[in-house]
mmCIF file of the N, C-alpha and C atoms, coordinates in Angstrom:
data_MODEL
# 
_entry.id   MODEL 
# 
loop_
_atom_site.group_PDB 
_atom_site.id 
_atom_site.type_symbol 
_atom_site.label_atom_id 
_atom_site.label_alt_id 
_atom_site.label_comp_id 
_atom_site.label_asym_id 
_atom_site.label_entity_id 
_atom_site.label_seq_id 
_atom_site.pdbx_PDB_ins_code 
_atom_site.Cartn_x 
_atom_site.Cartn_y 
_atom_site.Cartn_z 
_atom_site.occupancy 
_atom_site.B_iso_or_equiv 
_atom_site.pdbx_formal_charge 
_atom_site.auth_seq_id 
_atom_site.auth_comp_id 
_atom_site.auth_asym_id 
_atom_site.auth_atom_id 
_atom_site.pdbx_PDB_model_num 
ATOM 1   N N  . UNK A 1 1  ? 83.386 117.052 84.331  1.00 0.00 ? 1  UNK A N  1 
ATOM 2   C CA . UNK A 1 1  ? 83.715 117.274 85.719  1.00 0.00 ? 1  UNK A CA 1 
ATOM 3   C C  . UNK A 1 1  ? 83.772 118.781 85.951  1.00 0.00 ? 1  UNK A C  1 
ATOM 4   N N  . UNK A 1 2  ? 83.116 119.619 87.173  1.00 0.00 ? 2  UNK A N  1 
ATOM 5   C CA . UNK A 1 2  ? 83.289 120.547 87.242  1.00 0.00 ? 2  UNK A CA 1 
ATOM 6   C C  . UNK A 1 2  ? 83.324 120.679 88.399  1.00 0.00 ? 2  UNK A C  1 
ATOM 7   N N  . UNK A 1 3  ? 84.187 121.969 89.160  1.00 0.00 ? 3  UNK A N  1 
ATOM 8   C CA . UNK A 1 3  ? 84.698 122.311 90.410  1.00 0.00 ? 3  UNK A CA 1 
ATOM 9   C C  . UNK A 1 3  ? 83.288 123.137 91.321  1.00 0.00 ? 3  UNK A C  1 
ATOM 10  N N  . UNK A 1 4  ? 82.743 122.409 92.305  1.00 0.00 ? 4  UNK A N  1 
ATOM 11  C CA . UNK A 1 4  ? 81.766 123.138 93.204  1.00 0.00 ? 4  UNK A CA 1 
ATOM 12  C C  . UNK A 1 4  ? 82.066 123.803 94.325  1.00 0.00 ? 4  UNK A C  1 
ATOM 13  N N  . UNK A 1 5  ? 81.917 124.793 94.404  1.00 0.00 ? 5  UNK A N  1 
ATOM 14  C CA . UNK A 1 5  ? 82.578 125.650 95.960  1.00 0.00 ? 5  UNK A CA 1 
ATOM 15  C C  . UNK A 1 5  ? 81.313 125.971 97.070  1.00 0.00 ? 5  UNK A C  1 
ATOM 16  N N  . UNK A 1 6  ? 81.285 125.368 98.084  1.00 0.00 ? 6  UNK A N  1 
ATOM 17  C CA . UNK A 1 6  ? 80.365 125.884 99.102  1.00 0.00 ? 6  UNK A CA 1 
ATOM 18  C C  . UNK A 1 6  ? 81.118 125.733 100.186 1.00 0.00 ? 6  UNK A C  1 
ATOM 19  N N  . UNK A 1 7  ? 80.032 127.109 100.840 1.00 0.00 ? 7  UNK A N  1 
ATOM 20  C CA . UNK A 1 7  ? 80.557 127.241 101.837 1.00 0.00 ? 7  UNK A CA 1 
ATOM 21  C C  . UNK A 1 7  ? 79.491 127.383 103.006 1.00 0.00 ? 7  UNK A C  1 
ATOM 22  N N  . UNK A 1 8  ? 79.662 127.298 104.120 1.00 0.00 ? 8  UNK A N  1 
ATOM 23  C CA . UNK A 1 8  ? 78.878 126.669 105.289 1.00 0.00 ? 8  UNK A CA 1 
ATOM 24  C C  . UNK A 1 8  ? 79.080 127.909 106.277 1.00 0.00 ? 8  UNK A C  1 
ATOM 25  N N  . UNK A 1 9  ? 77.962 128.586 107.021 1.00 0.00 ? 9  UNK A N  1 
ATOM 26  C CA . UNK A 1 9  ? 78.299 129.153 107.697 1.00 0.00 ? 9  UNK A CA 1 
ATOM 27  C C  . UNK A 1 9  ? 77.796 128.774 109.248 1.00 0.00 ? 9  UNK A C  1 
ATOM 28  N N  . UNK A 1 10 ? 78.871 128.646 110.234 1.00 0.00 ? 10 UNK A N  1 
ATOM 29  C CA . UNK A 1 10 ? 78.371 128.286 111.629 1.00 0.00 ? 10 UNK A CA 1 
ATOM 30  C C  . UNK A 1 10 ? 78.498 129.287 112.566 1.00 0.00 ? 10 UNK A C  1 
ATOM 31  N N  . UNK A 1 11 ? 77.348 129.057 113.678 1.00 0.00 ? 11 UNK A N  1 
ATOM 32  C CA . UNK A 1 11 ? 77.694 129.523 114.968 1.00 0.00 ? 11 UNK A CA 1 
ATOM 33  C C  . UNK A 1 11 ? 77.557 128.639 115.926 1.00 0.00 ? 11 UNK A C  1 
ATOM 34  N N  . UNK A 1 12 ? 78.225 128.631 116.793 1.00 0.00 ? 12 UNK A N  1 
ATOM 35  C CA . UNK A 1 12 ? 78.025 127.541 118.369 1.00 0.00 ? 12 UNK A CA 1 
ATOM 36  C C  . UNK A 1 12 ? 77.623 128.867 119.601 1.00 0.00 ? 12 UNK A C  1 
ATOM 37  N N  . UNK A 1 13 ? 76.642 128.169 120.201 1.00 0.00 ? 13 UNK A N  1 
ATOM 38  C CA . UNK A 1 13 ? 75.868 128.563 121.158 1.00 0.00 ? 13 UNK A CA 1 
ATOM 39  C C  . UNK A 1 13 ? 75.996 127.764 122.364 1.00 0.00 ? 13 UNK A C  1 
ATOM 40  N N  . UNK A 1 14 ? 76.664 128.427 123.636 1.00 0.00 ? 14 UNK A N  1 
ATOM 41  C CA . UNK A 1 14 ? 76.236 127.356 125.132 1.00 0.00 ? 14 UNK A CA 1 
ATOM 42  C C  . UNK A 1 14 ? 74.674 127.455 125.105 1.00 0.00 ? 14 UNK A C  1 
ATOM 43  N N  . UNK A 1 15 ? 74.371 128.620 125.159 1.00 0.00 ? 15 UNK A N  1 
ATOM 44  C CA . UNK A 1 15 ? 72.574 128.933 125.081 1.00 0.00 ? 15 UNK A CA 1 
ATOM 45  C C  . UNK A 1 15 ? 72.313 129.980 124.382 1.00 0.00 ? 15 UNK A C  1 
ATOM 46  N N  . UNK A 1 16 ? 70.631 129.518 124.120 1.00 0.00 ? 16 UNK A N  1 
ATOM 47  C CA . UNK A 1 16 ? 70.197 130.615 123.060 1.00 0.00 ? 16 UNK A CA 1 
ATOM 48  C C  . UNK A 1 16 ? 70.291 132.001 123.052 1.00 0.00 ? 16 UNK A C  1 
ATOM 49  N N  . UNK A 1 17 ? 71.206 132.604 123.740 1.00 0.00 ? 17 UNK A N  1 
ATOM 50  C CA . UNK A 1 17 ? 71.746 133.988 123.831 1.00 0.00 ? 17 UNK A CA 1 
ATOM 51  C C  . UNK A 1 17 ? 73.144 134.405 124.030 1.00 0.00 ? 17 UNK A C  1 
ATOM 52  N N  . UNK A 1 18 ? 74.099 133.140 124.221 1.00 0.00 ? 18 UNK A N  1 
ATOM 53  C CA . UNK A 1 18 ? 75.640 132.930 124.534 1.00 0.00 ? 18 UNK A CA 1 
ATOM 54  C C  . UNK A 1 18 ? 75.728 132.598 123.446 1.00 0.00 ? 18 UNK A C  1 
ATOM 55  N N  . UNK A 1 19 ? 76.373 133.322 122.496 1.00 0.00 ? 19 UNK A N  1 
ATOM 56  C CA . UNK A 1 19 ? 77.743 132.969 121.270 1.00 0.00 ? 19 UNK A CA 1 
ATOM 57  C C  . UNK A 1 19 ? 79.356 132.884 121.688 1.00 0.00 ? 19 UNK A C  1 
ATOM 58  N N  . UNK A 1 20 ? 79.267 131.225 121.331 1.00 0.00 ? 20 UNK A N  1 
ATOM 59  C CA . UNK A 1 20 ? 80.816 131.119 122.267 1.00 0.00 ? 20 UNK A CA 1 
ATOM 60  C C  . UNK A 1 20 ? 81.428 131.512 120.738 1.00 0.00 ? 20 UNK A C  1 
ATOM 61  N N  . UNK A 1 21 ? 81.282 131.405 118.902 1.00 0.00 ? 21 UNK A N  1 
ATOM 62  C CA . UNK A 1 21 ? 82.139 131.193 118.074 1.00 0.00 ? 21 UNK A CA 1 
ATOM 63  C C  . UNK A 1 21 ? 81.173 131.228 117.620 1.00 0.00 ? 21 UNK A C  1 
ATOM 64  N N  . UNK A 1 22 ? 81.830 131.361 115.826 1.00 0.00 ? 22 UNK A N  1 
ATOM 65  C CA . UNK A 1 22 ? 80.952 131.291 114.499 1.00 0.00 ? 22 UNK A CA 1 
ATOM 66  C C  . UNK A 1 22 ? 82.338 131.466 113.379 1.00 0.00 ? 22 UNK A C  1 
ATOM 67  N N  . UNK A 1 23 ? 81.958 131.474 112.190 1.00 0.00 ? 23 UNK A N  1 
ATOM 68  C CA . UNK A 1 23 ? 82.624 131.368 111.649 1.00 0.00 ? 23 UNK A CA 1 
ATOM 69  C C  . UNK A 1 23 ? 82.584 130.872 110.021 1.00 0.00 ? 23 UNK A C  1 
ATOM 70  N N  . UNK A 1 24 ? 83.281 130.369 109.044 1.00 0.00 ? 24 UNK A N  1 
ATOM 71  C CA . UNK A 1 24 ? 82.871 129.875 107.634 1.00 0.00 ? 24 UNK A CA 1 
ATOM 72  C C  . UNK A 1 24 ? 83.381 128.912 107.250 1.00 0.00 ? 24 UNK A C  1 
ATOM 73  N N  . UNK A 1 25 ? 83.095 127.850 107.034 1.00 0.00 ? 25 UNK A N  1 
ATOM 74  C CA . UNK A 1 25 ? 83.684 126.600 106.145 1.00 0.00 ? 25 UNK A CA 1 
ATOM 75  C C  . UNK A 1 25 ? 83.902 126.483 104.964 1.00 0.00 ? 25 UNK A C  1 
ATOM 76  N N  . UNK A 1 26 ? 84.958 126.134 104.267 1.00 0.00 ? 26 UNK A N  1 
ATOM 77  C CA . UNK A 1 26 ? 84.882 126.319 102.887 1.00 0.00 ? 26 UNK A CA 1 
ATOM 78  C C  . UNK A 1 26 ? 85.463 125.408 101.786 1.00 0.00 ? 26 UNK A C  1 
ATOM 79  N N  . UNK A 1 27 ? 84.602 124.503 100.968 1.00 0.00 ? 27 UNK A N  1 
ATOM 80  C CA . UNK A 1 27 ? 85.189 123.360 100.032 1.00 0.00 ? 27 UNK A CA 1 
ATOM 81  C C  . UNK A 1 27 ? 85.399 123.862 98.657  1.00 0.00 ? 27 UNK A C  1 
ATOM 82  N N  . UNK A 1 28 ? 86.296 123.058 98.432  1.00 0.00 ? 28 UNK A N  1 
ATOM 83  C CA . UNK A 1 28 ? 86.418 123.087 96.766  1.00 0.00 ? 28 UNK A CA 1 
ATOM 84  C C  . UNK A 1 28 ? 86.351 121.837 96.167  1.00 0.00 ? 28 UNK A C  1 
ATOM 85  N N  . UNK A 1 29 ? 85.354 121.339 95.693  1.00 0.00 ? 29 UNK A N  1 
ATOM 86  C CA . UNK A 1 29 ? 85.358 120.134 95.176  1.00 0.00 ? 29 UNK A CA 1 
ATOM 87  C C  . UNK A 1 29 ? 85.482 119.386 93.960  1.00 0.00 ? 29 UNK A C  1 
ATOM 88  N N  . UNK A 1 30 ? 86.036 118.909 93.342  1.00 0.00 ? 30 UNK A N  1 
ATOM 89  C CA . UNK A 1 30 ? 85.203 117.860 92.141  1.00 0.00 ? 30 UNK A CA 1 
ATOM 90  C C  . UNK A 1 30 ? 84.220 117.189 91.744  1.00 0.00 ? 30 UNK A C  1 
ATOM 91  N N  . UNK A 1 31 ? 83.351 117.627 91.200  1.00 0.00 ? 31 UNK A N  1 
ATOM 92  C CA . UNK A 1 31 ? 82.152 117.155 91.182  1.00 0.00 ? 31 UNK A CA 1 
ATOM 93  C C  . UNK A 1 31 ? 81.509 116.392 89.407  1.00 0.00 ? 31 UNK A C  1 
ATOM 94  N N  . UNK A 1 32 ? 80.879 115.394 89.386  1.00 0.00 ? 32 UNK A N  1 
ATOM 95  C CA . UNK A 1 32 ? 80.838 114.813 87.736  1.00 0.00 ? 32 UNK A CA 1 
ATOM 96  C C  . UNK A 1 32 ? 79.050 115.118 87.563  1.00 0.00 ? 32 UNK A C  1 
ATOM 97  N N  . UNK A 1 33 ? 78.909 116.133 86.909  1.00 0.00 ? 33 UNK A N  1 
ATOM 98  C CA . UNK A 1 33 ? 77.635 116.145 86.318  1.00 0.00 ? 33 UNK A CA 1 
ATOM 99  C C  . UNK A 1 33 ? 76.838 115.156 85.799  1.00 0.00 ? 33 UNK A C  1 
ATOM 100 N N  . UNK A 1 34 ? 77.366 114.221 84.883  1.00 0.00 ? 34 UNK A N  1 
ATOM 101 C CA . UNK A 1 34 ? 76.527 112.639 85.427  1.00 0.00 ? 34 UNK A CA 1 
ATOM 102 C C  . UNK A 1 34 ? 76.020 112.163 86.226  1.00 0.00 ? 34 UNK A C  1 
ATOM 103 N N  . UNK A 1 35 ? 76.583 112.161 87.372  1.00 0.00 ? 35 UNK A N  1 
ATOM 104 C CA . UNK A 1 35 ? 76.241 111.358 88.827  1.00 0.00 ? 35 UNK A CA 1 
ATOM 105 C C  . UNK A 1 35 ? 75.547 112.270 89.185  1.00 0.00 ? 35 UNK A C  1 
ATOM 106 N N  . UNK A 1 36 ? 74.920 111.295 90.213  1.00 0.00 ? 36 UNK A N  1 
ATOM 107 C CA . UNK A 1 36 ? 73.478 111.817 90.886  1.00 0.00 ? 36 UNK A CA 1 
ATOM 108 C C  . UNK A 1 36 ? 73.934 112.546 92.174  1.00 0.00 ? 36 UNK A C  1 
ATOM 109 N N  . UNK A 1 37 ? 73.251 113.986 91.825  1.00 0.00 ? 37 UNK A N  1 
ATOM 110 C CA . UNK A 1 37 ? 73.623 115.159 92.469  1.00 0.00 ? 37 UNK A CA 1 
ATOM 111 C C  . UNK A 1 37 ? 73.422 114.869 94.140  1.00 0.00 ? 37 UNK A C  1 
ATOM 112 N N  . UNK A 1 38 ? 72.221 113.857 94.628  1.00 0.00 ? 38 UNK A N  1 
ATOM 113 C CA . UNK A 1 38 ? 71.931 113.724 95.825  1.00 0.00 ? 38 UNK A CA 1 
ATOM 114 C C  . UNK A 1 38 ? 73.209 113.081 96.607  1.00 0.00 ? 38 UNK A C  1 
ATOM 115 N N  . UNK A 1 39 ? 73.811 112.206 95.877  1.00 0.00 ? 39 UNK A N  1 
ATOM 116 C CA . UNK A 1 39 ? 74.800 111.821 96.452  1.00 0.00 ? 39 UNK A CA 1 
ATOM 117 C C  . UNK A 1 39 ? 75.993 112.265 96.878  1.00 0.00 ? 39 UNK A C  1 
ATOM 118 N N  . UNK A 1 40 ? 75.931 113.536 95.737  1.00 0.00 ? 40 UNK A N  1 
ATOM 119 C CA . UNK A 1 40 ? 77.618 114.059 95.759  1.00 0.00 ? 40 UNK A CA 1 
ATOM 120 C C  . UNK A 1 40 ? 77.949 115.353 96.741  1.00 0.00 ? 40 UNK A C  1 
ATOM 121 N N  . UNK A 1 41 ? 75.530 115.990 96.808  1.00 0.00 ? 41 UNK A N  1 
ATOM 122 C CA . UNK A 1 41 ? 75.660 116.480 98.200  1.00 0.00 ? 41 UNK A CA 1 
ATOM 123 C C  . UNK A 1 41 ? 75.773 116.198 99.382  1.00 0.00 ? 41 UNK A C  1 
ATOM 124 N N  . UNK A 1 42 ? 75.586 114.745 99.417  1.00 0.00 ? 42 UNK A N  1 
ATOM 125 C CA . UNK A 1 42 ? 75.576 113.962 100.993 1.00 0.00 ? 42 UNK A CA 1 
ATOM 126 C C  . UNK A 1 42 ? 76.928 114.068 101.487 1.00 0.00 ? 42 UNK A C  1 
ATOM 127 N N  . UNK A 1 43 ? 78.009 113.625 99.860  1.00 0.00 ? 43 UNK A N  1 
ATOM 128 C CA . UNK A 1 43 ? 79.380 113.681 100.401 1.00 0.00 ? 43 UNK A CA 1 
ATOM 129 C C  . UNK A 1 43 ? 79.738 115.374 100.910 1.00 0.00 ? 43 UNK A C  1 
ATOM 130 N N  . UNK A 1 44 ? 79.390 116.050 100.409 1.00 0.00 ? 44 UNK A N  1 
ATOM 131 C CA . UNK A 1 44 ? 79.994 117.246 100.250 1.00 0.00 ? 44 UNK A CA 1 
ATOM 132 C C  . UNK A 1 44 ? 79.593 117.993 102.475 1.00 0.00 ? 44 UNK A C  1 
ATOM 133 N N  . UNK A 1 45 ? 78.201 117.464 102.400 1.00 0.00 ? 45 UNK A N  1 
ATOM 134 C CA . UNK A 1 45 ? 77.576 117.520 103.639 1.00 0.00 ? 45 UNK A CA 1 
ATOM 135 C C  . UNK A 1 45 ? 78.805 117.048 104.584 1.00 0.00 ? 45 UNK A C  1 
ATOM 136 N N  . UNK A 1 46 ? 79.210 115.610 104.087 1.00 0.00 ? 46 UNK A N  1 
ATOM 137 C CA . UNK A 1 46 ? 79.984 114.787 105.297 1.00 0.00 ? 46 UNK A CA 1 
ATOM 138 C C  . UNK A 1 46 ? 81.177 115.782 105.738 1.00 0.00 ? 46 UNK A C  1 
ATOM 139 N N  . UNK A 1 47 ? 81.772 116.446 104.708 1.00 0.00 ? 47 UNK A N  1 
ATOM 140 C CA . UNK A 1 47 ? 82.783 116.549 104.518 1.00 0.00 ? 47 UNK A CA 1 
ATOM 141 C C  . UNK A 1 47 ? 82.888 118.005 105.492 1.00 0.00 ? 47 UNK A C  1 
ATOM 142 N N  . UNK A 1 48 ? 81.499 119.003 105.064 1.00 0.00 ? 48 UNK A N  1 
ATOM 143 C CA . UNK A 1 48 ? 81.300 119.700 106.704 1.00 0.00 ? 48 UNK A CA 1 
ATOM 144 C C  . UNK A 1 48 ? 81.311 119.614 107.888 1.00 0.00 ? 48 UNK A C  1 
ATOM 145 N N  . UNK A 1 49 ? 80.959 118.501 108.087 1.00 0.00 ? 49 UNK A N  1 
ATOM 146 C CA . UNK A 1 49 ? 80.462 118.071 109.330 1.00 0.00 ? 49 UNK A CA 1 
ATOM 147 C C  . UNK A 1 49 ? 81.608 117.997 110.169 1.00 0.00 ? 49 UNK A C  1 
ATOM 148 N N  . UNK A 1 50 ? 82.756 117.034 109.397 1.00 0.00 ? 50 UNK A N  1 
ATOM 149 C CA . UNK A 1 50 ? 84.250 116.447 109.825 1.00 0.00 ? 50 UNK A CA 1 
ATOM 150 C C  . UNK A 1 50 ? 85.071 117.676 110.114 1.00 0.00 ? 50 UNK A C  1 
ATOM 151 N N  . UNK A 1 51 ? 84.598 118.639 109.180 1.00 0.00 ? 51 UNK A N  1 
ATOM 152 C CA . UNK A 1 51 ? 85.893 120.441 109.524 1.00 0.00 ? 51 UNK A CA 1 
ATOM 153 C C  . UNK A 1 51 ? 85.081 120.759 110.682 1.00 0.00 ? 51 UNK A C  1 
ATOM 154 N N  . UNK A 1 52 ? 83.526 120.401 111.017 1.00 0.00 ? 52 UNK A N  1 
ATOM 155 C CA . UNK A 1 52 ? 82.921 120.881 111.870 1.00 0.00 ? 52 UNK A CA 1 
ATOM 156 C C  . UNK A 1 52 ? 83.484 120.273 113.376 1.00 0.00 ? 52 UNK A C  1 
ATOM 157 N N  . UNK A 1 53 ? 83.564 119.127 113.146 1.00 0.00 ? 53 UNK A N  1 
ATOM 158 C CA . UNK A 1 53 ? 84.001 118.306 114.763 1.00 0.00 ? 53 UNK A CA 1 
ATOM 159 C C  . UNK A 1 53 ? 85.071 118.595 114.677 1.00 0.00 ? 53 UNK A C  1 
ATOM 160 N N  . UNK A 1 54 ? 86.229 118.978 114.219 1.00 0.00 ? 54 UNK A N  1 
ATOM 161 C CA . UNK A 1 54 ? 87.410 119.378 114.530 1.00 0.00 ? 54 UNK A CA 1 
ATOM 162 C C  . UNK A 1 54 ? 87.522 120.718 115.215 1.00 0.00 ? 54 UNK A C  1 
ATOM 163 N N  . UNK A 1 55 ? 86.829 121.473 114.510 1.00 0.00 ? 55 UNK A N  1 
ATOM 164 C CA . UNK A 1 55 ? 86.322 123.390 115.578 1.00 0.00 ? 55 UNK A CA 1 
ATOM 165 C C  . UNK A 1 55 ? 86.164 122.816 116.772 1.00 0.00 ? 55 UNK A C  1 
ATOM 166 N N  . UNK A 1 56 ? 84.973 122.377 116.903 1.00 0.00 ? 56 UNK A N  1 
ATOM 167 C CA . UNK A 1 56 ? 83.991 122.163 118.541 1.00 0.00 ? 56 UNK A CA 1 
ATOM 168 C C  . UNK A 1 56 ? 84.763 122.094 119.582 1.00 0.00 ? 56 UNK A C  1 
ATOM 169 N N  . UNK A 1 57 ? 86.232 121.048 119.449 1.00 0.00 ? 57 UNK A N  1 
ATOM 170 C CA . UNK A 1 57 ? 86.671 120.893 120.874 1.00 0.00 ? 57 UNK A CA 1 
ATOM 171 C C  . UNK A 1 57 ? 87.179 122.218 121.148 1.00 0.00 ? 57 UNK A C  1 
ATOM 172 N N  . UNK A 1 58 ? 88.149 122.740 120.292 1.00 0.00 ? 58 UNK A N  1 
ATOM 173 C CA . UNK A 1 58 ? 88.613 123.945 120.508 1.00 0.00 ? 58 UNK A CA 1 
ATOM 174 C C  . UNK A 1 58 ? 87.511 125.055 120.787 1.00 0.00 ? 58 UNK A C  1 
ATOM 175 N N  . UNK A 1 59 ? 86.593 125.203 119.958 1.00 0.00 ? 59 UNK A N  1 
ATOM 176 C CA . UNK A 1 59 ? 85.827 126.243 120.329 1.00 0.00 ? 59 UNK A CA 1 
ATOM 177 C C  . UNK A 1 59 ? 85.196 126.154 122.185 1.00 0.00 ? 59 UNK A C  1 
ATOM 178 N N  . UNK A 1 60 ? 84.370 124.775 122.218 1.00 0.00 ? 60 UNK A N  1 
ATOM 179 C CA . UNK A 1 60 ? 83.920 124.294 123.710 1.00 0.00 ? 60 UNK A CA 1 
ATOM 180 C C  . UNK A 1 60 ? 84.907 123.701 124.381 1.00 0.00 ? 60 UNK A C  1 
ATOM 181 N N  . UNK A 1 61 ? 85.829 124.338 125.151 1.00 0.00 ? 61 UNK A N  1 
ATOM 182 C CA . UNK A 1 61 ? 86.553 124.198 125.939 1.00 0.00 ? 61 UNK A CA 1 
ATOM 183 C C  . UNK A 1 61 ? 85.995 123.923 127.305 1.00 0.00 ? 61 UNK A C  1 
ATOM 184 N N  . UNK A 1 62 ? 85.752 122.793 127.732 1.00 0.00 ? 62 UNK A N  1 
ATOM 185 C CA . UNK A 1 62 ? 85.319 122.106 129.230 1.00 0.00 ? 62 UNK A CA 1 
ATOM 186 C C  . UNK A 1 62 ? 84.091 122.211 129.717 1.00 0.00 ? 62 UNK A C  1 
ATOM 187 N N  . UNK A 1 63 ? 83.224 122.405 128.330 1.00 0.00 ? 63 UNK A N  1 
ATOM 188 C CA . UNK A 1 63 ? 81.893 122.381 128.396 1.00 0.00 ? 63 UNK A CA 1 
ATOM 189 C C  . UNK A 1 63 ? 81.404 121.406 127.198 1.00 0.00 ? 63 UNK A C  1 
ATOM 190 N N  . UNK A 1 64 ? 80.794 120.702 127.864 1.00 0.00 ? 64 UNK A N  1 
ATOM 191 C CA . UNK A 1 64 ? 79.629 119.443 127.126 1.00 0.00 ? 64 UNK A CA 1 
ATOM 192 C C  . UNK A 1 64 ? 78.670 119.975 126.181 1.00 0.00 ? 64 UNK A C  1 
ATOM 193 N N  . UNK A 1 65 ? 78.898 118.975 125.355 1.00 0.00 ? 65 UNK A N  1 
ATOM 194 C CA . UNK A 1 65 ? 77.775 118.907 124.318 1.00 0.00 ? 65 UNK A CA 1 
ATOM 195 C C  . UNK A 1 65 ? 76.426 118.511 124.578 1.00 0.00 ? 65 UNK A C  1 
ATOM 196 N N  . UNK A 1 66 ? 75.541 119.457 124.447 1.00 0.00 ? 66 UNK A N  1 
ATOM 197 C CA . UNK A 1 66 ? 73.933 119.106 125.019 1.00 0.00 ? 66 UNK A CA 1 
ATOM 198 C C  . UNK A 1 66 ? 73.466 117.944 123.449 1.00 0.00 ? 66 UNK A C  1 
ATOM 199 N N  . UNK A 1 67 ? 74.057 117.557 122.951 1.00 0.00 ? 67 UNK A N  1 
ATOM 200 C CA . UNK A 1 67 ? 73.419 116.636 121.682 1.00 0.00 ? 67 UNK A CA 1 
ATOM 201 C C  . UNK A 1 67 ? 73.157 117.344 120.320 1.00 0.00 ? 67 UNK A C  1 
ATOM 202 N N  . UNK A 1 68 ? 72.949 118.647 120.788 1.00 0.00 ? 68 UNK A N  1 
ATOM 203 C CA . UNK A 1 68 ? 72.725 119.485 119.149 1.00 0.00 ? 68 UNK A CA 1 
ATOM 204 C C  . UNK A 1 68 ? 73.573 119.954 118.615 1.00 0.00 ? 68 UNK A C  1 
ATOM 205 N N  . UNK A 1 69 ? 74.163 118.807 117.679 1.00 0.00 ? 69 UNK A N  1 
ATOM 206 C CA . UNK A 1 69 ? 75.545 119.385 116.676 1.00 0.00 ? 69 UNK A CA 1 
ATOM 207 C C  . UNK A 1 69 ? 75.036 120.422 116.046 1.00 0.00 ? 69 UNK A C  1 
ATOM 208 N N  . UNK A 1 70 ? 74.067 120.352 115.142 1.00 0.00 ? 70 UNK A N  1 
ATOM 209 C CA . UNK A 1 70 ? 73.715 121.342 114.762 1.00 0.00 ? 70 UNK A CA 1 
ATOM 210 C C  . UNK A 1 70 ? 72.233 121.494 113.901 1.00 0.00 ? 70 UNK A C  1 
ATOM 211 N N  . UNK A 1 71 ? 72.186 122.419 113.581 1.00 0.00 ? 71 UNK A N  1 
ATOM 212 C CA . UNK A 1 71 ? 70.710 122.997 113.104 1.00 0.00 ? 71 UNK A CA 1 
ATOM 213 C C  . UNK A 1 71 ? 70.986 123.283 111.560 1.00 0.00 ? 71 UNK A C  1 
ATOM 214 N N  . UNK A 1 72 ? 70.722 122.942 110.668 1.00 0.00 ? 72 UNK A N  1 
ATOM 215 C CA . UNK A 1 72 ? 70.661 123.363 109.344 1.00 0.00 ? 72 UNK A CA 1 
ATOM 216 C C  . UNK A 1 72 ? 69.082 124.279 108.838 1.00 0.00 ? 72 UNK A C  1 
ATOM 217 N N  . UNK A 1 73 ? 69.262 125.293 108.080 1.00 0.00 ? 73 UNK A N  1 
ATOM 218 C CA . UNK A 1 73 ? 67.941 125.359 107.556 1.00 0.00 ? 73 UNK A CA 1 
ATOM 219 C C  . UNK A 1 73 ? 67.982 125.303 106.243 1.00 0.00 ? 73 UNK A C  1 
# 
């Protein structure tokens, strides 16, 4: 078992030239070198996503979500 640390970096945009926020996410995980790595990134993914929807309301305050949580590259 060994400990994986990533970290995620976001910005939220009303539009492609308005930065309402940005900022860094950051896990510390347990992770088992046995198991299949695809999986343990999917969890690790989820687990962004969830610190991610907790920002948004606060960050977008009385402005709607156009559908694009977000953009990964």
């Amino acid at each position: 078992m060994q400990i994986m640390y990533a970290d995620l970096n976001y910005y939220i945009y009303q539009e492609p030239s308005k930065q309402l926020d940005s900022g860094t996410l950051s896990i510390n995980k347990q992770m088992f070198i046995q198991a299949r790595h695809d999986i343990q990134l999917k969890n690790l993914y989820s687990e962004f996503l969830n610190q991610l929807s907790e920002i948004l309301p606060s960050s977008v305050p009385d402005r709607k979500i156009n559908g694009e949580l977000c953009k990964l590259i």
